[in-house]
N, C-alpha and C positions, 0 to 999 in steps of 0.2 A: 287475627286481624285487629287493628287497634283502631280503626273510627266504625264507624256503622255505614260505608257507604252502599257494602251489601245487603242490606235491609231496604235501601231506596227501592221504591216502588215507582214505574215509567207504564202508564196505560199504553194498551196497544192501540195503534192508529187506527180511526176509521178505514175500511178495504180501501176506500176510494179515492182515500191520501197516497196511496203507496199503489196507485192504478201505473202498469208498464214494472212492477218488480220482476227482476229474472233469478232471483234464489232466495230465501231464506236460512239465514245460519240462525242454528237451536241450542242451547245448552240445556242439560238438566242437573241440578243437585239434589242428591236426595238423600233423604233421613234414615236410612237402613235401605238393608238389601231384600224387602220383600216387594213384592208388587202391590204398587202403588202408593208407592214411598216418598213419591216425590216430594221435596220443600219450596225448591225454587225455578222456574222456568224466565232464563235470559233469549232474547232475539234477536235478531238483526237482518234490515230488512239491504237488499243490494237492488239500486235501480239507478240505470243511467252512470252505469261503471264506478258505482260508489255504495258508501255506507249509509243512507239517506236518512231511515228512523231506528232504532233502538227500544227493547219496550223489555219491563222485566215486575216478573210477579211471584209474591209469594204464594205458598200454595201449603194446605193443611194435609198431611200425612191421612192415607185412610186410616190408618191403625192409633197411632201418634205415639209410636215409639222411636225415640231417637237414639242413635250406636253412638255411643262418646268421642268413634273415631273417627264417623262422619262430622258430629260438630267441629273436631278440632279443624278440619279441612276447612271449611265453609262459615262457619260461624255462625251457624242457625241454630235457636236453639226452639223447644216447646211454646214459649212465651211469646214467641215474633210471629207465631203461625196461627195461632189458638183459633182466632177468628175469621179468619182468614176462609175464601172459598176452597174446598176442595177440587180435586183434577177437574171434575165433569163440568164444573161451571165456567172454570175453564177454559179448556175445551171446547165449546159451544162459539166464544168468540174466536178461538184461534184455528178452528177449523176452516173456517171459508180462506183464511190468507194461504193457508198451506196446500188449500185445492185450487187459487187461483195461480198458485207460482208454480213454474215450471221445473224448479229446482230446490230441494234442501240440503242444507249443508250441517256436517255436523265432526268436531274435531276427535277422532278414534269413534266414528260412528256409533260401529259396534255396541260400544255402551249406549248412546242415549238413545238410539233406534231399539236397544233392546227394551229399554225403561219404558219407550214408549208401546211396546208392543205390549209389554206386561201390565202397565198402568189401565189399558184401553180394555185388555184383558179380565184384566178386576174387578171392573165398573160394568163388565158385560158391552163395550161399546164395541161397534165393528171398526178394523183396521180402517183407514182410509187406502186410496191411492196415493201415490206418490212416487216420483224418483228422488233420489237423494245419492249425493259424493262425500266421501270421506276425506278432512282437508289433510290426514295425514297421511293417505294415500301422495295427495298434490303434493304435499313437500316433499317427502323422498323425489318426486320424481323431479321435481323443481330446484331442488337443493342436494342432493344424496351426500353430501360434501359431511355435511352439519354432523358435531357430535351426536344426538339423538333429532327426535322430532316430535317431542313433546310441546305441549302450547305453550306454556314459558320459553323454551329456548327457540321455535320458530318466531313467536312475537320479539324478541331480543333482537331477531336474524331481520325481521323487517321494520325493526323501529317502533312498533306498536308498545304503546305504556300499559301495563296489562294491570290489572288487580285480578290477581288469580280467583277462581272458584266463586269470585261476582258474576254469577251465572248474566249479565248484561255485558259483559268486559269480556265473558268467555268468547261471546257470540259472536260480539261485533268483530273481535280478535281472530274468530274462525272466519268470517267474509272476509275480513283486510287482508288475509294469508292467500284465499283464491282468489282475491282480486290482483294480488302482487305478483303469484304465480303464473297467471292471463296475459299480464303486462298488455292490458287493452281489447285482447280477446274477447269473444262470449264462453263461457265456461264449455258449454258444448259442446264448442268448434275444437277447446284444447285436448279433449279427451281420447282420441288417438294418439295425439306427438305424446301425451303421457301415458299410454296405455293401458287404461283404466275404462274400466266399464262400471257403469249406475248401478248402484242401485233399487230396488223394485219393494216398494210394500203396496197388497194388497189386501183388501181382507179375503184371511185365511191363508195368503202366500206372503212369502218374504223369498228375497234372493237377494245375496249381501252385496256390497259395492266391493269390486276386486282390481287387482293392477295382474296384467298380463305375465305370463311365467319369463320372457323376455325382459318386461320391465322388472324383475323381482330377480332376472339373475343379475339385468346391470346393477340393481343395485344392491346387491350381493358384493359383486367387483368393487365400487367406487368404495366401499366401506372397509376395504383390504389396505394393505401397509404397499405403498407404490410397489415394491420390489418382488411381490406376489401377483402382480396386476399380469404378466405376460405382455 
């Protein structure tokens, strides 16, 4: 990265700014693969069919060991974190937005629900509840056309200016993806025609967000060379 604007720090809104939000999109970046590694935590909050607030924090590694090849991705290094609160503090304000919203969203979930399971894990905290969709579930099913469906090339795909791995740009970039994919929808109501089913954390359970064997053989098909399609 060549300016610092992944370092910018955006407080998260008081709950009762962002009162009627129907999802949260989450990013996380983190400093190594151990739990509770996280550096950086990007938001984005969706209300009234839009990207409404934004909020992005850095965050002090439990350990504070950083992988070289995490920095090169993200641009965090030891220095930008030092002082910084650790997950649990956290935590503590971003848990009530995430129990008041109906929905989290997160781009290749898998990853940052896992970060977040093992972060919570570290610290001895219990899981929360929550439902949560994967937006690159929603793109295949919204797009199946696209060379991949990585967050760069879905954001390219709807016009979104991305700075990649600015865990705030990641976020907001993951809500504008299901909000495009909606086309005015409530996320909800889409989740049949895309045949995808929620996700589920609870404490001590998890069940992952999946797309139906139907939805996963069309797009199986749509990703073939026309002449194989039948």
């Amino acid at each position: 990265m060549q300016d610092e604007t992944h370092l910018r720090q955006i407080a998260i809104p008081d709950l009762a700014e962002v009162a009627g939000t129907s999802a949260i999109a989450l990013d996380f970046e983190t400093a190594n693969t151990l739990p509770g590694g996280i550096c950086s935590i990007g938001l984005a909050w969706i209300r009234e069919g839009r990207v409404s607030h934004v909020a992005h924090r850095l965050v002090r590694p439990r350990d504070m060991q950083f992988n070289g090849f995490h920095i090169a991705i993200h641009g965090i290094e030891p220095r930008h974190v030092e002082d910084e609160p650790e997950f649990p503090g956290i935590w503590d304000e971003l848990l009530p937005h995430l129990e008041a919203a109906p929905l989290l969203l997160a781009h290749n979930a898998g990853f940052d629900i896992g970060v977040l399971r093992d972060s919570l894990s570290a610290y001895g905290i219990a899981w929360p509840a929550l439902s949560y969709l994967c937006t690159v579930k929603i793109a295949r099913a919204a797009w199946p056309e696209l060379e991949n469906h990585k967050l760069s090339t879905v954001a390219a795909h709807i016009g979104f200016d991305l700075r990649h791995h600015a865990a705030d740009s990641d976020a907001a970039a993951c809500a504008s993806i299901a909000l495009r994919a909606a086309n005015g929808e409530p996320l909800v109501q889409m989740l049949p025609a895309w045949g995808i089913t929620a996700g589920r954390l609870e404490p001590g359970y998890h069940e992952s967000c999946s797309a139906s064997r139907e939805r996963r053989r069309e797009f199986r098909r749509a990703r073939l060379p026309p002449w194989l399609r039948g």
